[in-house]
ZADO-1210 file (C-alpha; in nm, 4 decimals, padded with zeros to 6 digits):
<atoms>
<atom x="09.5555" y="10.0824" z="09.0231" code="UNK" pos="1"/>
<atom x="09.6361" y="09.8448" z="09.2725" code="UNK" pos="2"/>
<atom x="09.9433" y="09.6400" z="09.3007" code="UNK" pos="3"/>
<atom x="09.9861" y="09.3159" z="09.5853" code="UNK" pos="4"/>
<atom x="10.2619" y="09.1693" z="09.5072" code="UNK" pos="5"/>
<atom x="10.3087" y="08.8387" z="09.6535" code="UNK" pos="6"/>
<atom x="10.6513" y="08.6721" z="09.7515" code="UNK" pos="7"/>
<atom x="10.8104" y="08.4121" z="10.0179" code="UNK" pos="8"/>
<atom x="11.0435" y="08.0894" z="10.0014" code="UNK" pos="9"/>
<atom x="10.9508" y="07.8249" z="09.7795" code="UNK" pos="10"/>
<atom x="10.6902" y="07.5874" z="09.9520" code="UNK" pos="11"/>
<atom x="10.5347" y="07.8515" z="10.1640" code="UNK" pos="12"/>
<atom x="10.2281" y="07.8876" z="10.0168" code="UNK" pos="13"/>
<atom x="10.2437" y="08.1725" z="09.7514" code="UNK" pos="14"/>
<atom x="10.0703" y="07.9797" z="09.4549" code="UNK" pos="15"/>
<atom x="09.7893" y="07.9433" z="09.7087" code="UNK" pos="16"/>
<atom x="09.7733" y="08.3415" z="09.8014" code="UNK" pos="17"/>
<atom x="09.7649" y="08.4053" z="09.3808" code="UNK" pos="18"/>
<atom x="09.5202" y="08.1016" z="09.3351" code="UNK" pos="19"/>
<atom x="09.2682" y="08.3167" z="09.6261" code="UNK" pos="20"/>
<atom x="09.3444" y="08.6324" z="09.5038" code="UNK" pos="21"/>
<atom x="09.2773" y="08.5397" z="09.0894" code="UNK" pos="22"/>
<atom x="08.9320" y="08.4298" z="09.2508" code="UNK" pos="23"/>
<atom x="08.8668" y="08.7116" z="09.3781" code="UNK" pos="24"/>
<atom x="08.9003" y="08.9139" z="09.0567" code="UNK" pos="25"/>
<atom x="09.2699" y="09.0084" z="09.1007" code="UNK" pos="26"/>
<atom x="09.4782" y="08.9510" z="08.7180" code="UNK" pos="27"/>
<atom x="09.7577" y="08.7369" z="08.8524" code="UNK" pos="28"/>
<atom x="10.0814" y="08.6743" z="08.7083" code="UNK" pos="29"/>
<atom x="10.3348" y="08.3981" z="08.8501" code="UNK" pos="30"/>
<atom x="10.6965" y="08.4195" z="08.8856" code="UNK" pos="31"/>
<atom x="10.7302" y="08.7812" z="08.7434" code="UNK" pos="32"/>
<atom x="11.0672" y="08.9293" z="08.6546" code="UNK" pos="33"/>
<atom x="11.1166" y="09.2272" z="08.8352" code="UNK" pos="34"/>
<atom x="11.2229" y="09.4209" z="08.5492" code="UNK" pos="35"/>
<atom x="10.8549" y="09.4192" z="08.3684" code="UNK" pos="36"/>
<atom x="10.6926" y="09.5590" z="08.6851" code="UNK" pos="37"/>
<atom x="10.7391" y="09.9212" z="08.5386" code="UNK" pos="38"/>
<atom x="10.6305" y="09.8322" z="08.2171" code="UNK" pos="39"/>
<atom x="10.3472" y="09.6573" z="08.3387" code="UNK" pos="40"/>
<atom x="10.1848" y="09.9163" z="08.5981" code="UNK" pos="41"/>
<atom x="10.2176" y="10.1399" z="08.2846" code="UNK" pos="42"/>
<atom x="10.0446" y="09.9671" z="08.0955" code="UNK" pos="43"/>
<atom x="09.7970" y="09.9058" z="08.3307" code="UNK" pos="44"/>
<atom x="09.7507" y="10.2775" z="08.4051" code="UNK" pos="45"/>
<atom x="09.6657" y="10.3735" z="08.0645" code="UNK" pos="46"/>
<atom x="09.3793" y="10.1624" z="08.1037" code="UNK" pos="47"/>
<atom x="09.0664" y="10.2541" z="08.1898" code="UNK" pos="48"/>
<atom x="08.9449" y="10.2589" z="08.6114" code="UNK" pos="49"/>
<atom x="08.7716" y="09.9409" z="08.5269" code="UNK" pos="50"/>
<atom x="09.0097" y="09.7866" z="08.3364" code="UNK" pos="51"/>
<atom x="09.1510" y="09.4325" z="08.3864" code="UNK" pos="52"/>
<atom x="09.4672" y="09.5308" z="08.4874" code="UNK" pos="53"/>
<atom x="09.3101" y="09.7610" z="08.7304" code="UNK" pos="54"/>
<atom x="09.3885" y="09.5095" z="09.0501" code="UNK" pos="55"/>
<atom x="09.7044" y="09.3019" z="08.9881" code="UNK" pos="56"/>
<atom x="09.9138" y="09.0828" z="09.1835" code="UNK" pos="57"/>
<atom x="10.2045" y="08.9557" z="09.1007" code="UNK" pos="58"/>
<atom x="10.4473" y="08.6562" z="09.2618" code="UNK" pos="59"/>
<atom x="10.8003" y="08.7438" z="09.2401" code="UNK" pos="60"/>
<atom x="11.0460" y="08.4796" z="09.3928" code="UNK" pos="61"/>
<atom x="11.4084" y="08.3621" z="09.4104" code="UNK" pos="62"/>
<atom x="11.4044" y="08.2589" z="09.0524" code="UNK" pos="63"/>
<atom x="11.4870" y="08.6205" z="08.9714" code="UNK" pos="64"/>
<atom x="11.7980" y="08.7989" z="08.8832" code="UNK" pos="65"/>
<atom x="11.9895" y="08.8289" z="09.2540" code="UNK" pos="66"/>
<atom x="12.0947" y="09.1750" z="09.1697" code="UNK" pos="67"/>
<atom x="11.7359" y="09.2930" z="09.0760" code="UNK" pos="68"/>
<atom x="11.6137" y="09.1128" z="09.3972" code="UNK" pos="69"/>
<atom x="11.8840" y="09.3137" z="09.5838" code="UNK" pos="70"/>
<atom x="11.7869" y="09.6430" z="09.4521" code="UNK" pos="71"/>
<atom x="11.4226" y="09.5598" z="09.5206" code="UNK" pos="72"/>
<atom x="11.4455" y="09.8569" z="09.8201" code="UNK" pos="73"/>
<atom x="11.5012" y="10.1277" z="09.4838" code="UNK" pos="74"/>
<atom x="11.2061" y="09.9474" z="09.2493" code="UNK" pos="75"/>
<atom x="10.9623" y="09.9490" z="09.5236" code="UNK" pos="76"/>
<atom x="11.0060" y="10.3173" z="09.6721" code="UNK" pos="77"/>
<atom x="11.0219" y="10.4448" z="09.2525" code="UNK" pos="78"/>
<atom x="10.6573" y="10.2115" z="09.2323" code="UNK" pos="79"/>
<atom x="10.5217" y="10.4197" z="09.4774" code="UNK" pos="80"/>
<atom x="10.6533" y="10.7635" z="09.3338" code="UNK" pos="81"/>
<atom x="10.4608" y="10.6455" z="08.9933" code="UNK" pos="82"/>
<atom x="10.1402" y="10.6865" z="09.2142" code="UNK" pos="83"/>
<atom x="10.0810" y="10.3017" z="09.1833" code="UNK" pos="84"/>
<atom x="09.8936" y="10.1643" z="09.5316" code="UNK" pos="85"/>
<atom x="10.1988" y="09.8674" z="09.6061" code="UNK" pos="86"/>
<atom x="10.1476" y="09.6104" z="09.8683" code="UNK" pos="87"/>
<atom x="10.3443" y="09.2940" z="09.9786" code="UNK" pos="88"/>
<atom x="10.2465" y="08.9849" z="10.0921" code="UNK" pos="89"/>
<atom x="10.5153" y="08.7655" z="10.2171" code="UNK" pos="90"/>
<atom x="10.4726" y="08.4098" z="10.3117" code="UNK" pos="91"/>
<atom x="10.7313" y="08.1571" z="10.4893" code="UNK" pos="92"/>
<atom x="10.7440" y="07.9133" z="10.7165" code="UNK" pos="93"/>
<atom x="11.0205" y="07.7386" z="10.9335" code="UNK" pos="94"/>
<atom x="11.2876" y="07.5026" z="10.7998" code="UNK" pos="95"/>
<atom x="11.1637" y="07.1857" z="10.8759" code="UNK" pos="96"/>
<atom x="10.7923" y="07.2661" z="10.7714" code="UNK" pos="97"/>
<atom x="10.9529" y="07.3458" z="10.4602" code="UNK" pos="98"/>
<atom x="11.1949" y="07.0519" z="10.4031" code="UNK" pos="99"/>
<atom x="10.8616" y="06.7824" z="10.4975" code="UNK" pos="100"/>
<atom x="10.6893" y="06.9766" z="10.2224" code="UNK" pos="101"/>
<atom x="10.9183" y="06.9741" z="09.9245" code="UNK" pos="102"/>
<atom x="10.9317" y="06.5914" z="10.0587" code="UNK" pos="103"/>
<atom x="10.5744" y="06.5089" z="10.0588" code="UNK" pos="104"/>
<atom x="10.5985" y="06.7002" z="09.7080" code="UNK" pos="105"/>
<atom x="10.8918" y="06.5339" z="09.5982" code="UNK" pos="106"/>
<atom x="10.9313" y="06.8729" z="09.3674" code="UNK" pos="107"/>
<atom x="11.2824" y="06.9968" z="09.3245" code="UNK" pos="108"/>
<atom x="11.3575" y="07.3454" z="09.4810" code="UNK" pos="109"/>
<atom x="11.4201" y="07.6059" z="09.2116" code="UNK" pos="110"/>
<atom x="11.7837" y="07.6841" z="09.3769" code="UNK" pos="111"/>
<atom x="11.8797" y="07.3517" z="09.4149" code="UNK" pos="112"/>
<atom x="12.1164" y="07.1461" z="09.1693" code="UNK" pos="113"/>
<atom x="12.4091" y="06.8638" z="09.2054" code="UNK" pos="114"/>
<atom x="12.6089" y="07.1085" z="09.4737" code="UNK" pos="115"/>
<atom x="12.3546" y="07.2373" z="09.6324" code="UNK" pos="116"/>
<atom x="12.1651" y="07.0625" z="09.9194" code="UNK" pos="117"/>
<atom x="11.7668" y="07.1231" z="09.9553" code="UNK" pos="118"/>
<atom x="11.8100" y="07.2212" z="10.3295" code="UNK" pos="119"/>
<atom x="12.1051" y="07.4907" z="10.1815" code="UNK" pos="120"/>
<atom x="11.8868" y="07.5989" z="09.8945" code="UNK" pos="121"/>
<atom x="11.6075" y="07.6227" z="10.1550" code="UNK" pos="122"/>
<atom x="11.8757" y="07.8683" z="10.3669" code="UNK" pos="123"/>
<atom x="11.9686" y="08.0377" z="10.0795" code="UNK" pos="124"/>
<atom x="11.7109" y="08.1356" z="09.8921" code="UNK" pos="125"/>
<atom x="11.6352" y="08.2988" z="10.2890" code="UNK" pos="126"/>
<atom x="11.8818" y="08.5843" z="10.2552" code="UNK" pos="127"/>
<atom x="11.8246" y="08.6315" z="09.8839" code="UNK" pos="128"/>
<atom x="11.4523" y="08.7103" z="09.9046" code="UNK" pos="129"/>
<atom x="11.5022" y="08.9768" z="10.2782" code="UNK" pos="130"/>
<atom x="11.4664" y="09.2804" z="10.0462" code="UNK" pos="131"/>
<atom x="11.1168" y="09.1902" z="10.0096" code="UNK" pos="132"/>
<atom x="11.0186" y="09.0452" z="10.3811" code="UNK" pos="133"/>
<atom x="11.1681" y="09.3506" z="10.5022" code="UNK" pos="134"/>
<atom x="10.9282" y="09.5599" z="10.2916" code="UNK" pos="135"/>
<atom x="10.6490" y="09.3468" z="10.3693" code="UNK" pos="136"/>
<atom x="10.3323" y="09.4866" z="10.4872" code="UNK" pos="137"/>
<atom x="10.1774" y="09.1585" z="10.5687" code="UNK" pos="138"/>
<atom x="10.3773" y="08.8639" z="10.6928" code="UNK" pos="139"/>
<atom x="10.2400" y="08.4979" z="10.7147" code="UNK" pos="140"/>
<atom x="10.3932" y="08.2233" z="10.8887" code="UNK" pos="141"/>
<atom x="10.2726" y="07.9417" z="10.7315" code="UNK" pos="142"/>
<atom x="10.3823" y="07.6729" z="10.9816" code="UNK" pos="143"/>
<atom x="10.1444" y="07.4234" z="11.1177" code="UNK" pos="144"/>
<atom x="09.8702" y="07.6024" z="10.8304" code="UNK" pos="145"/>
<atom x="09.6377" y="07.3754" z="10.5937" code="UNK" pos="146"/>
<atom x="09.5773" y="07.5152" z="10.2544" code="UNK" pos="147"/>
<atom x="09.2506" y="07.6068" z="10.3588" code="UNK" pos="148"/>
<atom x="09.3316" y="07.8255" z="10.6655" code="UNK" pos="149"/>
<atom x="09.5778" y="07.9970" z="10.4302" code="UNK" pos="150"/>
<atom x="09.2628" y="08.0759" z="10.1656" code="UNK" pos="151"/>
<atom x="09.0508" y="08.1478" z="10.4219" code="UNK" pos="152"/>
<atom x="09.3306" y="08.3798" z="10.6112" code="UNK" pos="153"/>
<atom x="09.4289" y="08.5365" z="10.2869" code="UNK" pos="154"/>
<atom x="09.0948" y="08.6388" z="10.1384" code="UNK" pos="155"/>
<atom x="09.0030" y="08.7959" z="10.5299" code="UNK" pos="156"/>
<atom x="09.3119" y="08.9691" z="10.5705" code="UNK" pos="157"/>
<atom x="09.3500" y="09.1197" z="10.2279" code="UNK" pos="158"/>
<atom x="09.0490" y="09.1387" z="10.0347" code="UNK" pos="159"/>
<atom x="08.7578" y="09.1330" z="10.3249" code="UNK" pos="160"/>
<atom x="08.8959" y="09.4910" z="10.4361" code="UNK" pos="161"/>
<atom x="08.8028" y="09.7969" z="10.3035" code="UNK" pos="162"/>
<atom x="09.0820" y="10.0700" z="10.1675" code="UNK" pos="163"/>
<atom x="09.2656" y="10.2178" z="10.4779" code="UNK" pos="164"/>
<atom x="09.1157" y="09.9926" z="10.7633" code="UNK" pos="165"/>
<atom x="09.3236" y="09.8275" z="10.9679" code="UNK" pos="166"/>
<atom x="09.3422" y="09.4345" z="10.9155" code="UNK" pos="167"/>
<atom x="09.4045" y="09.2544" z="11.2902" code="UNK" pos="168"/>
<atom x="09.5038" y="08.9075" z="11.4027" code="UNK" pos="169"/>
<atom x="09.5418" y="08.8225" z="11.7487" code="UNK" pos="170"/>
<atom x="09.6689" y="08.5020" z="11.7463" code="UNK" pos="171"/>
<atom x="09.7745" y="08.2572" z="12.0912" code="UNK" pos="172"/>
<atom x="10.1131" y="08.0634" z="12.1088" code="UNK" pos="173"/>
<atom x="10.3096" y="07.9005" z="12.3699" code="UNK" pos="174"/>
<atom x="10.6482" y="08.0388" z="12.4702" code="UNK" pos="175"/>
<atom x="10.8217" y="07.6910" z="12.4958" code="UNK" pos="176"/>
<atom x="10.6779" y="07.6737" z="12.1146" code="UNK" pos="177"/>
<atom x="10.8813" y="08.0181" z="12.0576" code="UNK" pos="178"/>
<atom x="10.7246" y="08.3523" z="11.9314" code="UNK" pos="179"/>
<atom x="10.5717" y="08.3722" z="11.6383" code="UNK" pos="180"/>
<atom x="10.8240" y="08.5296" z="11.3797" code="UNK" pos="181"/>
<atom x="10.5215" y="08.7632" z="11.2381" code="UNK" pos="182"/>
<atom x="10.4143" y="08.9426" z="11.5752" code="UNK" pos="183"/>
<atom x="10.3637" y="09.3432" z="11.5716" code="UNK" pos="184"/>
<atom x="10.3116" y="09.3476" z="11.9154" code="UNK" pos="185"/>
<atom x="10.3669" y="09.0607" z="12.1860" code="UNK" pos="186"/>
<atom x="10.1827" y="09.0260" z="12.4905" code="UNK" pos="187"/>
<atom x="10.2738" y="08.8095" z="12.7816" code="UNK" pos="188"/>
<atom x="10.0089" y="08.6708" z="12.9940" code="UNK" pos="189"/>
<atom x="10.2421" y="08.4232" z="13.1947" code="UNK" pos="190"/>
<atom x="10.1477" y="08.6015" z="13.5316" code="UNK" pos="191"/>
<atom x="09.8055" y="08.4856" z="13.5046" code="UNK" pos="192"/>
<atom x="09.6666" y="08.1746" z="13.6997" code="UNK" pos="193"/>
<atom x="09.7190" y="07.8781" z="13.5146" code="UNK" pos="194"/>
<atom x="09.4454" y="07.6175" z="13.4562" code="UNK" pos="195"/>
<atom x="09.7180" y="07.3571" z="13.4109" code="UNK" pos="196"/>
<atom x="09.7798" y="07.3423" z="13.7115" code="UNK" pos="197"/>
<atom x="09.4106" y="07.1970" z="13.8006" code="UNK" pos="198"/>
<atom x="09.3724" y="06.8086" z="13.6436" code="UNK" pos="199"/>
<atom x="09.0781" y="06.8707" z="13.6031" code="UNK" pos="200"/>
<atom x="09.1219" y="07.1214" z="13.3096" code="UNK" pos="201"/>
<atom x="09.4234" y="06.9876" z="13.1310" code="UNK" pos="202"/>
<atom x="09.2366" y="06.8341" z="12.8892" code="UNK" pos="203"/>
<atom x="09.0278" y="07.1429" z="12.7794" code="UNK" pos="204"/>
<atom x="09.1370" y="07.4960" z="12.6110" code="UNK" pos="205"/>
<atom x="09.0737" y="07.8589" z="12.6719" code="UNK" pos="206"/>
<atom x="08.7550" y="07.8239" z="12.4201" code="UNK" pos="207"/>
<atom x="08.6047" y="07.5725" z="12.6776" code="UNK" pos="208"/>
<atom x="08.3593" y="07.6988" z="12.9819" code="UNK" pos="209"/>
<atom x="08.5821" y="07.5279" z="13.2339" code="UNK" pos="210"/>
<atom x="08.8805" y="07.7075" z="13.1707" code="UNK" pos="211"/>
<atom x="08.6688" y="08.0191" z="13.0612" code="UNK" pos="212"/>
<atom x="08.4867" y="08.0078" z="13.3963" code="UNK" pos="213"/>
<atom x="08.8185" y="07.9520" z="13.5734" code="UNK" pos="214"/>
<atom x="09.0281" y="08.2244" z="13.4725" code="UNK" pos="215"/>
<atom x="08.7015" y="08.4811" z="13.5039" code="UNK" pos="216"/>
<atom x="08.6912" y="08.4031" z="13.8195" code="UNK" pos="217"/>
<atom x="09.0104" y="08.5279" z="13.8986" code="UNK" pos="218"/>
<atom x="09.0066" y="08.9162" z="13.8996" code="UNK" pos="219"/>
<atom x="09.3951" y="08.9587" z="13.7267" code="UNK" pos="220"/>
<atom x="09.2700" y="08.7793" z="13.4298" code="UNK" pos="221"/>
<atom x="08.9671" y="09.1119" z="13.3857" code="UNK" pos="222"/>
<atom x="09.2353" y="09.3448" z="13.4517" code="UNK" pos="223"/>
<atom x="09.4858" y="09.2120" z="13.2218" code="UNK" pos="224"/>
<atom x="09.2102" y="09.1712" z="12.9561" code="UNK" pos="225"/>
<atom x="09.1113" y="09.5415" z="13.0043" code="UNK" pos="226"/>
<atom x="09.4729" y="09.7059" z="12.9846" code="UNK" pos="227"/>
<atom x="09.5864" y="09.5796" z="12.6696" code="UNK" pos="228"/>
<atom x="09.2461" y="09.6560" z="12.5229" code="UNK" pos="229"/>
<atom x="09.3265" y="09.9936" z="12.6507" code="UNK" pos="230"/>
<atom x="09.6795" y="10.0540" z="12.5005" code="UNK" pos="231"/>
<atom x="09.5688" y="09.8984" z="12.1818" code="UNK" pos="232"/>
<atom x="09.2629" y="10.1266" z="12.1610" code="UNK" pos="233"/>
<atom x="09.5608" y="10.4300" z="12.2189" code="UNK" pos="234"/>
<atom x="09.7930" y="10.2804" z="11.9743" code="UNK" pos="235"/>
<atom x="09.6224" y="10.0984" z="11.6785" code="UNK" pos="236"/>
<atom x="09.4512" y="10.4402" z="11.5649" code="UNK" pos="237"/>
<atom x="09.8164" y="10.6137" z="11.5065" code="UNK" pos="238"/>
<atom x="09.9210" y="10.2757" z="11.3069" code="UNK" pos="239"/>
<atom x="09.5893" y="10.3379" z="11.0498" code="UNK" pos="240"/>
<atom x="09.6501" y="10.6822" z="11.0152" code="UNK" pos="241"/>
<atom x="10.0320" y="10.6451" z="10.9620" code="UNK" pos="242"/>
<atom x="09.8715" y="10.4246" z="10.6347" code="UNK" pos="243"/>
<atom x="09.9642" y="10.0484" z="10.8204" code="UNK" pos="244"/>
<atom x="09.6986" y="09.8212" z="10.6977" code="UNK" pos="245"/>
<atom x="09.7836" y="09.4990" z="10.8790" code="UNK" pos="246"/>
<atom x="09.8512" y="09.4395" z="11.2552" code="UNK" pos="247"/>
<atom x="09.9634" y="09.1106" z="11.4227" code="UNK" pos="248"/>
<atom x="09.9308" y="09.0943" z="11.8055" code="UNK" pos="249"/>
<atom x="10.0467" y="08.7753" z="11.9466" code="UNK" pos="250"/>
<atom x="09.9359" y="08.6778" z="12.3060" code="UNK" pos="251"/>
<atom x="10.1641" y="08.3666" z="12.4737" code="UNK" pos="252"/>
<atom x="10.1352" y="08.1373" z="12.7996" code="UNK" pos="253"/>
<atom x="10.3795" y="07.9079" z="12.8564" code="UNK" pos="254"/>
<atom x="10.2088" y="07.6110" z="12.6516" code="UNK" pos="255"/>
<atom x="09.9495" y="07.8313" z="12.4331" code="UNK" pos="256"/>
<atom x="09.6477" y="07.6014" z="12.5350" code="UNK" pos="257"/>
<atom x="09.4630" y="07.7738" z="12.8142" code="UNK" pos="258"/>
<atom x="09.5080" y="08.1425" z="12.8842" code="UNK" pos="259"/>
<atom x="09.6808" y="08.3167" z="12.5710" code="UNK" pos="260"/>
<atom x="09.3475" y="08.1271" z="12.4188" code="UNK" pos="261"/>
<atom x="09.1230" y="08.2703" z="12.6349" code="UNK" pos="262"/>
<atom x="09.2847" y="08.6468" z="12.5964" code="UNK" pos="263"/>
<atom x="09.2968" y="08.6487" z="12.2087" code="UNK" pos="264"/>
<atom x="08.9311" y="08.5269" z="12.1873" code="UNK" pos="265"/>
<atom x="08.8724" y="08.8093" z="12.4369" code="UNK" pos="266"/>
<atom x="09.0590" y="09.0553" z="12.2059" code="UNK" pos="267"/>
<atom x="08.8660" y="08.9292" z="11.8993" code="UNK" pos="268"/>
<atom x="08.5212" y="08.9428" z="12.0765" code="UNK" pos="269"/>
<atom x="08.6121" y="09.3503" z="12.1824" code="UNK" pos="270"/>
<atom x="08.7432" y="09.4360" z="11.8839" code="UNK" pos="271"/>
<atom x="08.4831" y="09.2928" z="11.6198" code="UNK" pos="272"/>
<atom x="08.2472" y="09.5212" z="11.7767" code="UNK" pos="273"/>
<atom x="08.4209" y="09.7992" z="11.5897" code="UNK" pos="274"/>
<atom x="08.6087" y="09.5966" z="11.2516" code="UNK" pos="275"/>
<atom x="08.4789" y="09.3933" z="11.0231" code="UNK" pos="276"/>
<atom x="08.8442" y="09.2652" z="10.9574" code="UNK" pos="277"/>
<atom x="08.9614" y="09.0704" z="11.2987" code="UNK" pos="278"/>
<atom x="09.0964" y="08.7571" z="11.2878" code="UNK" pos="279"/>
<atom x="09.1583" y="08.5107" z="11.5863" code="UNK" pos="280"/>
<atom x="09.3707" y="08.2107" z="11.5562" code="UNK" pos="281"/>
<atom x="09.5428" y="07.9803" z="11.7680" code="UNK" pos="282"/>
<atom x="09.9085" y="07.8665" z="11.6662" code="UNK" pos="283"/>
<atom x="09.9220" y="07.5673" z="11.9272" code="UNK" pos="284"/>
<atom x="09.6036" y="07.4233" z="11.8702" code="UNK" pos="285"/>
<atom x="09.5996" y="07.4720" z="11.5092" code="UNK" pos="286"/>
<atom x="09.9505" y="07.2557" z="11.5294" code="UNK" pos="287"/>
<atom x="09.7772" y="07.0100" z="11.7769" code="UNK" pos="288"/>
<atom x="09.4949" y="06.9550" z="11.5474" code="UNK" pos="289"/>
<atom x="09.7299" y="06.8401" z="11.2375" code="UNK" pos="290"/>
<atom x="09.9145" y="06.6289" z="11.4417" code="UNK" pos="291"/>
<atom x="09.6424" y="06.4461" z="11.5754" code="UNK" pos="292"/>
<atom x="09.4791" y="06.4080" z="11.1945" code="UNK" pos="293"/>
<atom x="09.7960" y="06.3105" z="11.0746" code="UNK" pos="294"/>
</atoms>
């Protein structure tokens, strides 16, 4: 059988991963206690292959017990020694994103009561839930992301691969933005020329022909495209076979508008050629869009 089970802090977008992944045929179950995973993946293994506890997922969040959340290391590795096929999502975003949401909500935080604060349950419920990010094999930082690129980045990245391939996002950010919290492997391409730097390109992004033709006309730009395909093509096979099944590699430039652009969509355009699961996405001008719909 096969077991995602799907955690994060409160507003980060975990009802939305189990609302994609009951679509898609998964038998979802919200808020579990961690004490009825055992019983549950046995009862889903007497089933038959087709059975409809066959795929599960599961949400398991703060609202648990605190000392089976801090045991969570023992449960998972005794999951796995049952034969059952575990994997963890975890979702979260930064503080702020979340504070703006439970505001724009108005829902009350599960961890929250007359003593405690939102912004301290918000902290809190942080350190209670690391035994699962720190098991996670796919973490999404949900900052700056609609509902819909969550769906869409949640039904690519976990059910649009097949068993044992190797999931990858390349994703663009600016370092004055910070790096994003989720990288596997961060690439700086700081050293190349920058198109800010000409007026005349300010205005576009590394998805435009301007800034496109720009930066292709300057040989480092080929080169620097070339050697990290190179060391990824080296490196990525060891990750598969070691049984990883999601990579993030994050490109930055200093504002994440021109080149890191151009290099990710460079990286996706290589590497489709050989996956059907790449994903490309830009952190800065994903976060530029929703301010300027907003």
């Amino acid at each position: 059988m096969k077991l995602i089970i799907v955690s994060g802090r409160s507003g980060s977008g975990k009802s939305t991963a189990l609302h994609v992944l009951e679509d898609l045929g998964f038998y979802c179950i919200d808020n579990l206690p961690i004490g009825l995973l055992f019983p549950l993946t046995k009862e889903a293994a007497a089933q038959e292959p087709a059975g409809r506890l066959h795929k599960m997922a599961v949400s398991i969040d703060a609202r648990n017990l605190s000392g089976e959340l801090a045991n969570f290391e023992d449960i998972h590795r005794r999951l796995k020694d049952t034969g059952v096929s575990a994997e963890i999502i975890f979702l979260d975003a930064d503080e702020q994103s979340l504070l703006q949401r439970f505001h724009a909500t108005r829902r009350k935080h599960p961890l929250s009561d007359d003593h405690t604060s939102l912004r301290e349950a918000i902290s809190s419920e942080k350190k209670l839930l690391e035994p699962l990010s720190n098991l996670a094999d796919l973490y999404i930082n949900t900052t700056g992301m609609g509902m819909y690129d969550l769906r869409d980045m949640v039904k690519q990245r976990v059910v649009g691969r097949k068993d044992q391939e190797l999931a990858l996002l390349f994703q663009s950010f600016g370092y004055k933005h910070g790096v994003p919290v989720d990288s596997d492997y961060v690439f700086d391409v700081r050293c190349l020329p920058n198109p800010h730097w000409d007026t005349s390109l300010r205005k576009f992004t590394g998805m435009d022909q301007p800034v496109i033709k720009f930066l292709e006309n300057e040989p480092m730009s080929a080169k620097m495209v070339q050697e990290i395909i190179a060391f990824l093509t080296t490196w990525l096979p060891a990750f598969a076979d070691s049984n990883r099944s999601y990579m993030t590699i994050s490109i930055g430039c200093t504002g994440g508008q021109h080149r890191s652009v151009y290099v990710c969509e460079q990286m996706g355009a290589h590497f489709r050629q050989y996956s059907n699961n790449v994903q490309v996405r830009h952190s800065e001008l994903l976060h530029l869009k929703t301010v300027q719909d907003a």
